[in-house]
N, C-alpha and C positions, 0 to 999 in steps of 0.2 A: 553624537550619532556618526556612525561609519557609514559612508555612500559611497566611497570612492571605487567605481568598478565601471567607470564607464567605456576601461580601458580593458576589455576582455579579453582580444584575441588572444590565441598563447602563440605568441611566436619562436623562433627556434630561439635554443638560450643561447648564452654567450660561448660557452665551454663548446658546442658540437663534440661528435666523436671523440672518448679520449683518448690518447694517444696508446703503442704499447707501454714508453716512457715517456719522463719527462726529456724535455731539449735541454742540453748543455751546451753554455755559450761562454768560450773561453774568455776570461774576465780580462786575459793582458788588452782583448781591445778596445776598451776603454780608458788606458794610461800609459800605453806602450806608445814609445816619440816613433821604432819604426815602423807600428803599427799604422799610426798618422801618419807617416812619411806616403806606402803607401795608399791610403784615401786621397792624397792630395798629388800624385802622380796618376792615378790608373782610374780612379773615382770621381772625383770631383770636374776634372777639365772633360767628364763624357757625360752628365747626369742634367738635363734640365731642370732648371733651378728658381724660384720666384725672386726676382730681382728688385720689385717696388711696384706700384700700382700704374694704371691709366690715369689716373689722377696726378700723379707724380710728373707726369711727361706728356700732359692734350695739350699743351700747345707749341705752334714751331719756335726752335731755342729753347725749350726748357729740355735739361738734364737729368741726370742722375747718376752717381760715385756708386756699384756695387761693391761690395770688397765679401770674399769667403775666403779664409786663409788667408794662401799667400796671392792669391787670384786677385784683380781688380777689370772691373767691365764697364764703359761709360754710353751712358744707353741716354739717346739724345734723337729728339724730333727734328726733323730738317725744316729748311724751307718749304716743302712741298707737303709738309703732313706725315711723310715717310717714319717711321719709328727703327731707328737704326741704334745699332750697337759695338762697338768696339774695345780690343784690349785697350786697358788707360794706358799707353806707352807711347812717348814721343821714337819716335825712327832713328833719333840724330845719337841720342845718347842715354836715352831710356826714362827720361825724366817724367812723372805722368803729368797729364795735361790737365785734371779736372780732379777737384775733390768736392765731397758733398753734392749737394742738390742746388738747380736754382735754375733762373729764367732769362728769357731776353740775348741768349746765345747765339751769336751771328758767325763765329768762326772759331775751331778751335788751334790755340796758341799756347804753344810749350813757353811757360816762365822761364826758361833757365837762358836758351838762346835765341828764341823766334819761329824756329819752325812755326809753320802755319797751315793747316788743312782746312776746308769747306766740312759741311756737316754732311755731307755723302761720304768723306772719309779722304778725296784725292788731295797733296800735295799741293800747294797753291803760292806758299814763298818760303825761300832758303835766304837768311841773310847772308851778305859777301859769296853767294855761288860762286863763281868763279876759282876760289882756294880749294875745293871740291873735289875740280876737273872735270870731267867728264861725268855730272851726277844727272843723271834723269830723272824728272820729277813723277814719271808712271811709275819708274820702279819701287817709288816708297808711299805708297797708300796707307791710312791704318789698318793695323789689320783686324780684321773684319770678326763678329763673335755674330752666333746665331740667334736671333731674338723673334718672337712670338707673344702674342697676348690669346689668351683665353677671360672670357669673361672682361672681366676688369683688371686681371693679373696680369705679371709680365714677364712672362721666363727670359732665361739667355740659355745658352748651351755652348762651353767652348768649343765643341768636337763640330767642326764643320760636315761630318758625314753622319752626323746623329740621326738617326729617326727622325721623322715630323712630331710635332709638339702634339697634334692630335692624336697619333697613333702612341703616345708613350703614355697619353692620360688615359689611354684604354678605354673602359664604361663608365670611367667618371662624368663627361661631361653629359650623355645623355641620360644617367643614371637622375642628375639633379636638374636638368632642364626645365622641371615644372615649377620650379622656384627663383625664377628672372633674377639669377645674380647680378645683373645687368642695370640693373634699379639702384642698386646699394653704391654710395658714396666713401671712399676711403678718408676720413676727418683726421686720425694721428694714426701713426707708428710710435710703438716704444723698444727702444733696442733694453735688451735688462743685462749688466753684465753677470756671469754667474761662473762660483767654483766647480765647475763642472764639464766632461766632457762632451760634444754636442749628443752626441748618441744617447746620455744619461738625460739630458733635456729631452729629446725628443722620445723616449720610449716612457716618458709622464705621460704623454697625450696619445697615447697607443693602447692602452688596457683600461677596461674598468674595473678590475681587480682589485685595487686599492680602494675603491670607492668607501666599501662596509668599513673601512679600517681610519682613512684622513680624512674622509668628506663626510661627519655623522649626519649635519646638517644635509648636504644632497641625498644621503640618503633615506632620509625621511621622505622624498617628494621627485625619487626615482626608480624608474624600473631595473635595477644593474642587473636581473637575472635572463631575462627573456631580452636580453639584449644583444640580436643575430649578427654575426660578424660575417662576412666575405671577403677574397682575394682573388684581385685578377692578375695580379703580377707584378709591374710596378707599381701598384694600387692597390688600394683596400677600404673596406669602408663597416663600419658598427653604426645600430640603430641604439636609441636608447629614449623612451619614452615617460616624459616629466608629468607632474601635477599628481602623483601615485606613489604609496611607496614602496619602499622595496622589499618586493617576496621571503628576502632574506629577514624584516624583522619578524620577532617570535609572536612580540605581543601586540594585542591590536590598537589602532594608532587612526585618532579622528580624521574629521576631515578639516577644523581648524587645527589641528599640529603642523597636518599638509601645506596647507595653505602658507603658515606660519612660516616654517621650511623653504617651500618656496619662494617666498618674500624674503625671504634673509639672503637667498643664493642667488635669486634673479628678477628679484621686485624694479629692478630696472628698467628688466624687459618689458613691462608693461607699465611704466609712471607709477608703480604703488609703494610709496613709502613703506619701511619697515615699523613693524609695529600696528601698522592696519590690519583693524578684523576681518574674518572669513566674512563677506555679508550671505554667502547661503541661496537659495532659491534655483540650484543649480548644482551641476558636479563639480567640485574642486576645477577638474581639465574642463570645462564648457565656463566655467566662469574667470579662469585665467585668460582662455582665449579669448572671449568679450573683451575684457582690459585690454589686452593687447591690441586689439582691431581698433578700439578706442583712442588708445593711445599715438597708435597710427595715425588715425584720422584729422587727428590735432598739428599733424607733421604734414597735411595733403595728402597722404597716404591712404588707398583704397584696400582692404583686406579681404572683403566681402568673399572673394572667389578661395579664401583660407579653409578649407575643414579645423574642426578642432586639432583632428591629431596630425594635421600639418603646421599647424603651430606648438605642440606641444611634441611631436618626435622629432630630435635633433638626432641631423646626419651627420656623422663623421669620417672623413674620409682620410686618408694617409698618400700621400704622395713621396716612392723614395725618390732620393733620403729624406729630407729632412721638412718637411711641410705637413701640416695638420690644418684640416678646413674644417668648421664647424658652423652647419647653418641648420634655422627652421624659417617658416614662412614670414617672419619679422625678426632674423639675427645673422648675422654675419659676425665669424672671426676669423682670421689666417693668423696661424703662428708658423715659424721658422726656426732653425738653432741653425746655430754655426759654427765652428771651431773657432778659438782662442788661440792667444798666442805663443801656449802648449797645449799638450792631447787635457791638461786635468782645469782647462777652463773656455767657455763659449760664450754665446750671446743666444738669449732669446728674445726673438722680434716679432711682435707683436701688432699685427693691421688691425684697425678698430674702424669697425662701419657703422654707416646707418643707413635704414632703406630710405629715400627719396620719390616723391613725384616722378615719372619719366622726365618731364621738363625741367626739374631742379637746377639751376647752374653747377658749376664745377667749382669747389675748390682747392686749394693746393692743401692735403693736408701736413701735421705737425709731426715734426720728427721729435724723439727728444730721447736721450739717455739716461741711466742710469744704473746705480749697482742693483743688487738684491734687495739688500739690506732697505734702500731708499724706496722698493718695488711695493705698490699695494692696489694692482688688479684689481679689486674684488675678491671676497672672502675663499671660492673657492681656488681661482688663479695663485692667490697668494699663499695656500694651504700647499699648492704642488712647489710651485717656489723653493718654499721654506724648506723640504728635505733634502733639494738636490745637492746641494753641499757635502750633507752629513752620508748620500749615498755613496758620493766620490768618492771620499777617504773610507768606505769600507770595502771597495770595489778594489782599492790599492790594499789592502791587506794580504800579506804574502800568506797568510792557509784562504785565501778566498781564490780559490782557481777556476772557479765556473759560476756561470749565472744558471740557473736552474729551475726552468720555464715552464708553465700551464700552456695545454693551447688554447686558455682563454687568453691569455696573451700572443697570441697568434699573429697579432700584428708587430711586435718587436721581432719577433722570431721570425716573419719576414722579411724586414730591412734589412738581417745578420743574412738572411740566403740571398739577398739580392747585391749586399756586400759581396760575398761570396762569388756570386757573378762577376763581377766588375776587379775582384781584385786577383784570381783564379788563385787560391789560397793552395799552399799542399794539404792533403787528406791530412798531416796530425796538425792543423792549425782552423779544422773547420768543425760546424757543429757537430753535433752527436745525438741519437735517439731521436723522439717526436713523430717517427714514423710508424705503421703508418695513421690519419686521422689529423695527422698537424698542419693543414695547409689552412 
């Protein structure tokens, strides 16, 4: 029996307005070195950027080694509680002072000769000064990177005249306030390395267009049509509402298939093993969210104040460049990509939460690396994975000279005009068409 309809409203679809054409987006910037050249001069040291959790750095002396490119930023708790951030570079001879993460930091000391600064960043000892001369210790401070936490996250921004961190997230943070990011605990990061440019990583988690095509499974037990996208500028954000499926199939489609479906993609999210039946007595979405609140409850966790379809519509939102947040009323995920150590390979980093009691303690979560190949997310994560490879090398294809864009991808085709911004491109190196309708 089909019941699944509890999810009625129609909201605006994914596609909005269609363009007069589609967007052309010159392919060299995906594997052009002076394409990357510059992102990594004009982009990158002005763009705030998620660096590592509140988790990573609550208490005084614990650190953190950022690295994007050729950038490195060491973002470190003082004595005082203070959450401070600096380029990783000794003053004396360039050597960096810190790699990785870790605790119990009382002073930072350059390996190579001694310098020594305090964790507010001042100068504190020079061995043998006197060879020197006339060296002032005010005059070599670290130098100093912009840092900010929202939520539980933790930007830096190298551009000391940036914008405030509030004003570049725009209506994202009050967009999602009814859902106490605040609660959720950061337990690992996985950095994933990947043949890919970061840009090719990040515009995975920018469309659902691909959904009907890699995700068969998601789609069984998602709405990808009525799935309204917005853009406020550095920012954007898509709804997409679970436990239904997608308007897009022809034939009709029970409510254990549903169920089925969504137990294979996200039976995690609520303790249900794969392979358990629909038990029924309810709608597919009224009885995932039971599970879930359930599931909650067993962690200390109160859900009660959840609607169904705040546990079952996942928000997405897009931060340029390169951040993807994905939350419902019981799910947190942050991903990131980064450039590699050419334009045709990155990293994607991956924050994995869980919500907690308000009073939960803290702990330091797990870092851990790996390739691709080693990479296995979860069925749907590792379904996006698995192509970015095979897009690279088609991206490099000399008759491939344009990407050639839906505005239901509207959110890649964002990032490329916000590129655009930042890198003041000349008119024959910038998109084309998408107007108007494409924002």
């Amino acid at each position: 029996m089909v019941t699944h309809t509890a999810h009625d409203v129609r909201r605006d679809d994914a596609t909005g307005p269609p363009p007069a054409s589609p967007t052309r987006v010159p392919a060299a910037r995906y594997h052009s070195p002076a394409f990357a050249r510059l992102e990594n001069d004009h982009m990158w040291p002005r763009v705030w950027q998620v660096a590592c959790t509140v988790d990573h750095v609550a208490e005084p002396g614990d650190y953190f080694e950022y690295r994007c490119g050729p950038y490195s930023v060491l973002i470190v708790r003082d004595g005082d509680g203070q959450l401070r951030a600096f380029q990783n570079v000794c003053r004396h001879r360039g050597n960096s002072l810190c790699t990785g993460a870790g605790s119990q930091l009382s002073e930072l000391r350059c390996g190579y000769h001694g310098w020594t600064w305090d964790l507010s960043g001042a100068l504190k000892r020079v061995p043998n000064r006197k060879g020197f001369g006339a060296l002032h210790m005010n005059d070599f401070p670290l130098i100093g990177v912009r840092v900010d936490a929202w939520e539980r996250l933790v930007f830096v921004n190298l551009d000391a005249d940036a914008m405030p961190l509030h004003e570049y997230l725009e209506a994202m943070p009050a967009d999602i306030a009814w859902n106490r990011l605040a609660d959720f605990r950061c337990y690992a990061t996985m950095t994933i390395e990947v043949d890919a440019n970061w840009k090719t990583i990040a515009d995975g988690y920018s469309e659902t267009y691909h959904i009907q095509t890699l995700h068969p499974e998601l789609h069984r037990c998602m709405d990808d049509v009525y799935a309204p996208q917005q853009i406020w500028g550095h920012t954007g954000k898509s709804e997409q509402y679970y436990g239904v499926p997608s308007p897009h199939l022809k034939e009709p489609i029970s409510d254990d298939d549903v169920w089925d479906a969504y137990v294979t993609t996200q039976g995690a999210l609520m303790g249900v093993e794969e392979g358990t039946p629909f038990p029924g007595g309810a709608s597919v979405p009224d009885v995932i969210a039971s599970r879930t609140r359930e599931f909650a409850a067993g962690r200390g966790v109160d859900l009660s104040w959840a609607t169904t379809e705040q546990v079952l519509l996942l928000h997405q939102y897009n931060v340029f460049p390169n951040m993807t947040l994905l939350t419902n009323a019981d799910h947190l995920t942050v991903m990131t990509s980064h450039p590699g150590a050419d334009p045709e390979h990155g990293e994607l980093v991956m924050y994995l939460w869980t919500r907690m009691a308000p009073d939960a303690p803290r702990t330091t979560p797990i870092d851990v690396r790996m390739t691709a190949d080693e990479a296995h997310p979860g069925l749907v994560l590792t379904q996006d994975i698995s192509v970015l490879a095979g897009l690279q090398r088609g991206l490099r294809q000399p008759g491939f000279t344009h990407l050639t864009l839906s505005n239901e991808e509207r959110r890649v085709i964002n990032l490329h005009r916000n590129l655009e911004r930042y890198l003041d491109l000349p008119e024959a190196d910038r998109m084309t068409g998408g107007e108007p309708g494409g924002t």
